[in-house]
C-alpha positions in Angstrom: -50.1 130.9 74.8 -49.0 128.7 77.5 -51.9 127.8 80.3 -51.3 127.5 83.8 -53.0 124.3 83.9 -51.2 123.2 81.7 -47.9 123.9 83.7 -49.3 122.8 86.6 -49.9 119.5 84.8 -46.8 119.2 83.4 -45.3 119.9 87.1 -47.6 117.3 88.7 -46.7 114.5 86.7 -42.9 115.2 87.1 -43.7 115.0 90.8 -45.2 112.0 90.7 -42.5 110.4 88.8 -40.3 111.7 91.3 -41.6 110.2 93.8 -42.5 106.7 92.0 -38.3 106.2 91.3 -37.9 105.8 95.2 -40.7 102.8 95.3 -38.2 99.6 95.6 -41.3 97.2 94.7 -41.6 98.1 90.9 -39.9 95.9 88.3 -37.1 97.2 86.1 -38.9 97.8 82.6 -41.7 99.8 84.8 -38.3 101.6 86.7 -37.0 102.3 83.4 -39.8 103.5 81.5 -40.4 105.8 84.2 -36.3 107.4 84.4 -36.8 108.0 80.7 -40.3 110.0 81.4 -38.4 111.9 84.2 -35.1 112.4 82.2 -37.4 113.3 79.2 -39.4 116.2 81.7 -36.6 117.6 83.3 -35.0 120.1 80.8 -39.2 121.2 80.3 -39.7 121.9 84.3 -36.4 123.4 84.5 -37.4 125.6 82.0 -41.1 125.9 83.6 -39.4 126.9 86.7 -37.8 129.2 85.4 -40.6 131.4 83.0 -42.9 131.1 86.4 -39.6 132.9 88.6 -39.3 135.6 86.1 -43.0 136.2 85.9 -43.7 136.2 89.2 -40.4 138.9 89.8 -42.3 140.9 86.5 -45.4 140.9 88.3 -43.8 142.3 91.6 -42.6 145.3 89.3 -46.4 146.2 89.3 -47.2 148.7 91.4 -43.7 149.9 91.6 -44.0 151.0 88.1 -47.3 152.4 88.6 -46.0 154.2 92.0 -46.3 158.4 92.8 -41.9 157.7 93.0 -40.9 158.6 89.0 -37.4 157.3 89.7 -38.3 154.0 90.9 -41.1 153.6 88.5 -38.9 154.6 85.5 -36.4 151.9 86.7 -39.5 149.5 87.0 -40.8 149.7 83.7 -37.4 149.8 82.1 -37.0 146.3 84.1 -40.2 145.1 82.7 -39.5 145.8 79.4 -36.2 143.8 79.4 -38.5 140.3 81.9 -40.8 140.9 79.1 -38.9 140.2 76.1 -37.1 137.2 78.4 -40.7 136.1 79.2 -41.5 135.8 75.6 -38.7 134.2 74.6 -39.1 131.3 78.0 -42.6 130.7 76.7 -41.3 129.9 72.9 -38.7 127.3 74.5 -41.1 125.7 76.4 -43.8 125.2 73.6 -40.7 124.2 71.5 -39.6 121.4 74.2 -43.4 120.3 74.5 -44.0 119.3 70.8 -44.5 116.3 69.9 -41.6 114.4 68.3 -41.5 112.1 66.1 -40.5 108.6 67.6 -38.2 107.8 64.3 -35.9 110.7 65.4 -33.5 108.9 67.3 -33.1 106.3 64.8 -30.1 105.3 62.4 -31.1 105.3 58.7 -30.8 103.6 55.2 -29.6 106.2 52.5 -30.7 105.6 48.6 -29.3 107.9 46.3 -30.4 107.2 42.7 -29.6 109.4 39.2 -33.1 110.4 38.0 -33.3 112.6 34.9 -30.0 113.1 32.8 -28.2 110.3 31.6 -24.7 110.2 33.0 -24.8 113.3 34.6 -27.4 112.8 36.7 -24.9 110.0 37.9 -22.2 112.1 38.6 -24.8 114.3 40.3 -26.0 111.1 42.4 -21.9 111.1 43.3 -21.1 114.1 44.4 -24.8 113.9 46.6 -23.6 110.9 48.2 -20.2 112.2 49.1 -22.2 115.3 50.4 -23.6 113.0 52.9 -20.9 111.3 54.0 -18.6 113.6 54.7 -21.4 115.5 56.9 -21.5 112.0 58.8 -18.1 112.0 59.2 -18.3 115.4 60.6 -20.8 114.4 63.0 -19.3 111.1 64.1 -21.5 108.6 62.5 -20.2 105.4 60.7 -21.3 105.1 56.9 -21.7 101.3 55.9 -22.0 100.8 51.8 -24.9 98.2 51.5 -25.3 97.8 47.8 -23.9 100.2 44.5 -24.8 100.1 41.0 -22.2 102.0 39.0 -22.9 103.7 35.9 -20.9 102.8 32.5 -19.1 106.4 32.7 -18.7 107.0 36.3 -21.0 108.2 38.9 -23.9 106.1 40.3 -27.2 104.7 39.0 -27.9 104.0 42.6 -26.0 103.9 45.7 -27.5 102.5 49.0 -25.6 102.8 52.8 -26.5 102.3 56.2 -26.1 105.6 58.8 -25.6 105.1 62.5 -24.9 107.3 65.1 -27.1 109.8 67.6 -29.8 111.6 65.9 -29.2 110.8 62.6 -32.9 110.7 61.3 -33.9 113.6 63.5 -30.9 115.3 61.6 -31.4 114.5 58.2 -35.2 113.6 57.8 -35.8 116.3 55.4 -33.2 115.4 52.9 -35.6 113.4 51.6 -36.7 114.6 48.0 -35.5 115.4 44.4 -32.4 117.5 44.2 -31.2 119.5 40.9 -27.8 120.3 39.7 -27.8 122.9 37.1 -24.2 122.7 35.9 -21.7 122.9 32.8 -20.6 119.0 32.1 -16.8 118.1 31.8 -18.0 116.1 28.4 -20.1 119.0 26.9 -17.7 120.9 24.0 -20.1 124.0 24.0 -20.8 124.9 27.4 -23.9 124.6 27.8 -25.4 124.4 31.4 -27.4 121.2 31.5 -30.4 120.4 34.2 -29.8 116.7 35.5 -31.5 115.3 39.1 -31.0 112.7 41.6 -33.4 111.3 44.2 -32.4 110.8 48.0 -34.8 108.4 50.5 -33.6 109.1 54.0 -35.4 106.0 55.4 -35.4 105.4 59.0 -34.2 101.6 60.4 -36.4 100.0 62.8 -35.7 98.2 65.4 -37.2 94.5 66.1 -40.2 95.4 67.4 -41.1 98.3 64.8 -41.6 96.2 62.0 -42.2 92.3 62.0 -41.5 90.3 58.9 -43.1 86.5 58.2 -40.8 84.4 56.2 -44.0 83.3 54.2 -44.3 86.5 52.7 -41.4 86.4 51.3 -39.6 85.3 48.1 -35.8 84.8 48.1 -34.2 84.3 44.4 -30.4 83.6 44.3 -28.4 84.3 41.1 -24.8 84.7 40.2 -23.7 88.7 40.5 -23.3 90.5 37.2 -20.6 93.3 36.7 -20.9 96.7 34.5 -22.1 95.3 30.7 -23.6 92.1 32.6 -20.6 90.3 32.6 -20.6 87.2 35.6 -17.9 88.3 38.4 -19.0 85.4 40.6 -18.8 81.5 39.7 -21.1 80.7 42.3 -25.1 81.8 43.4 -24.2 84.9 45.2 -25.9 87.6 44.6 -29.9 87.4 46.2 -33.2 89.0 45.5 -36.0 89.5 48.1 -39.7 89.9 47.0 -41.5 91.2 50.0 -45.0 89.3 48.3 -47.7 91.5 50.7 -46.4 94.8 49.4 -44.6 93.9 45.9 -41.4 95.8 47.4 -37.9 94.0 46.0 -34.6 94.9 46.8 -31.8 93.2 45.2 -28.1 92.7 46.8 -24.7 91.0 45.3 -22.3 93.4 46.3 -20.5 90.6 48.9 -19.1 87.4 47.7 -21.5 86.1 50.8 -24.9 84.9 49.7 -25.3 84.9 53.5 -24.2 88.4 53.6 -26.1 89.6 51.0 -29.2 88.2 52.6 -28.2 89.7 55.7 -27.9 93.7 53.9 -31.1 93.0 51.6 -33.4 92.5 55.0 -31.8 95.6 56.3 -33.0 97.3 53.6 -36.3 95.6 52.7 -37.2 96.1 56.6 -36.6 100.1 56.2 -38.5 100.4 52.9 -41.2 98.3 55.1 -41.2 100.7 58.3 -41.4 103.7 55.7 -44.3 102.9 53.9 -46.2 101.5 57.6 -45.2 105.6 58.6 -46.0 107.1 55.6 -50.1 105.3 55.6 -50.3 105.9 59.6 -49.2 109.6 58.4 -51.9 109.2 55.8 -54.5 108.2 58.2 -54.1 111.0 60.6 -54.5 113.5 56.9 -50.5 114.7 58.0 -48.9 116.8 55.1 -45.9 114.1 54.5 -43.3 115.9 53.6 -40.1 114.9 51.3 -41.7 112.8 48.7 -38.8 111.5 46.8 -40.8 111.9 43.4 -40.4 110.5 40.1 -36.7 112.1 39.8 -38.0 114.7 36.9 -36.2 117.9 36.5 -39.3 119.5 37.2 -39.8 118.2 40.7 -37.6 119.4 43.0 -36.9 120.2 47.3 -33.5 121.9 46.3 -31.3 123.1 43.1 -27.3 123.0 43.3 -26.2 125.7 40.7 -22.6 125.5 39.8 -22.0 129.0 37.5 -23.4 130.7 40.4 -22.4 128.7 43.1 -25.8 129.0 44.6 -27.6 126.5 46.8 -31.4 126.8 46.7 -34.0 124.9 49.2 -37.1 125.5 47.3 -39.2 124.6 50.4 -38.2 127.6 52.4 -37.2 129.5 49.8 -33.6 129.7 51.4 -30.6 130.1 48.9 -27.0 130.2 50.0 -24.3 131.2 48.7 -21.4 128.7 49.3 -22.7 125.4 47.2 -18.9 124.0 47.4 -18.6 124.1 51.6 -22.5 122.7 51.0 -21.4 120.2 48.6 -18.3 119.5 51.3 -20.4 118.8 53.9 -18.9 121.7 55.8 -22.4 124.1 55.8 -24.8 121.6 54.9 -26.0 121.8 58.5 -27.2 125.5 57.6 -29.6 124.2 55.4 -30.8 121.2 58.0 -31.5 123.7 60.9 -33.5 125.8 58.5 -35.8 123.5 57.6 -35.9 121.8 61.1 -37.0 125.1 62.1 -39.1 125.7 59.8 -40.8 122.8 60.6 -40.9 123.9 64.2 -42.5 127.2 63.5 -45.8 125.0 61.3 -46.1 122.8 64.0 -46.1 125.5 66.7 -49.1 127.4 64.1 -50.8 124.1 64.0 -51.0 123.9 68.0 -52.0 127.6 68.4 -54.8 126.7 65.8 -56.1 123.7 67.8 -55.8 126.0 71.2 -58.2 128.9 69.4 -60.5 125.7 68.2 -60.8 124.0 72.0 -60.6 127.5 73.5 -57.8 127.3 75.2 
């Protein structure tokens, strides 16, 4: 339930940034912090605003309903009926708007798709997954950048990494994070047999400079010449780079440009998201948060959601959803039916979690 105090305190401090974006004498960082507060509490008090008009008009309905008239107070409690189920559903936005959100949201991301369990289908698998995701960014305006690609002997990918950038784009595909399953008939397989193959996906989100800081001590930079498919050299000269990140152990290896410069340049992009991942994931540790969307091991048995191809089913084992459309899924087209699910599914836990700490501080 939403307090009144805790309106009121929501109204008073949009007040008081109100009237601290008239005082000329405050610098420009303080000026700006304080326009994104305000910008940030507007849609909340508009909606505030709003749930206290409707109230008060239900609460004028009061004694009408309750009058010796039977006309009017028929018409006043079938008025009631219809603020109430407005009222409800004013109070539920608001407590939506007021949640905390996570300060990664607005933030671009680093993609890693790799083949787990299933030889080369499980590369294929990690194919198709890829082109899932980048055809949803397309749809949504983003730009995909290829970073670095290991390409299986037979087609497919062993592991694929890309940078996404655009508006929202971890907010939007946070929970994509996991091992996914494709249950499918392969092109190769003479007796058609449905085979059980799985790929991994990291949706990691890219910090910006002050997020993550990285001391040139700590690291180890190796320079090699790049290797094709079967090893072979592709580069005469010391290309390709590998960064040891020494604190933490964490390596990520890049020769996909002809650049060593380059390749230095994508390998800190990545090494500094895998950094800012694992800094969230032991802050989200600390504070005993369920963190969701472990990537896993990439075993068959572990998985967020199955693809099944002789069905054509798409299932998200987390909220038990399963659609029925895996190539528009696959396409990019409906994948966005399986995002909002579990956004709001996420929602709803959060919103149980606050009601619990109301009923604990007696709110």
């Amino acid at each position: 339930m939403l307090s009144d105090q805790k309106l009121d305190q929501i109204l008073t401090r949009y007040a008081t940034l109100e009237s601290q974006l008239v005082n000329a004498s405050q610098t420009p960082i303080l000026l700006a912090e304080r326009s994104r507060d305000y910008a940030s509490l507007t849609p909340v008090v508009e909606a505030i605003r709003t749930f206290q008009s409707v109230r008060q008009e239900y609460e004028e309905l009061v004694p009408i309903a309750e009058g010796d008239d039977p006309d009017l107070a028929a018409m006043a409690r079938e008025d009631r009926a219809s603020l109430e189920g407005r009222l409800a559903d004013l109070e539920q936005r608001i407590r939506r708007m007021l949640l905390p959100r996570d300060k990664a949201d607005d933030s671009n991301v680093i993609i890693e798709v790799r083949a787990g369990t299933g030889g080369m289908e499980a590369a294929l698998f990690a194919a198709d997954l890829f082109r899932m995701y980048q055809r949803y960014a397309d749809l949504k305006g983003w730009k995909v950048e290829l970073l670095s690609s290991a390409v299986a002997d037979l087609g497919g990918y062993r592991e694929i990494i890309a940078s996404i950038t655009g508006s929202g784009v971890f907010a939007q595909l946070k929970f994509e994070s996991g091992v996914h399953r494709v249950q499918r008939v392969p092109e190769t397989e003479s007796g058609g047999r449905i085979h059980t193959s799985a790929a991994t996906v990291a949706i990691l989100p890219e910090p910006k400079d002050v997020d993550i800081v990285i001391d040139d001590k700590d690291l180890r930079v190796d320079v090699y010449r790049a290797s094709g498919p079967g090893g072979q050299s592709v580069n005469t000269t010391d290309s390709a780079v590998r960064i040891t990140h020494l604190p933490t152990g964490i390596t990520v290896t890049q020769q996909d440009e002809k650049s060593q410069h380059k390749n230095r340049a994508k390998a800190m992009k990545v090494l500094r998201a895998r950094l800012y991942e694992t800094e969230r994931a032991r802050q989200a540790n600390e504070r005993a948060a369920d963190r969701r969307g472990q990537v896993g091991s990439g075993d068959r048995s572990e998985r967020v959601r199955t693809y099944n191809f002789p069905q054509g089913r798409v299932t998200d084992h987390r909220i038990n959803l399963t659609l029925h459309k895996l190539q528009r899924i696959l396409g990019g087209d409906d994948l966005d039916e399986l995002i909002n699910a579990l956004i709001m599914d996420d929602e709803a836990g959060r919103l149980a979690a606050a009601d619990e700490a109301d009923v604990d501080n007696g709110s």
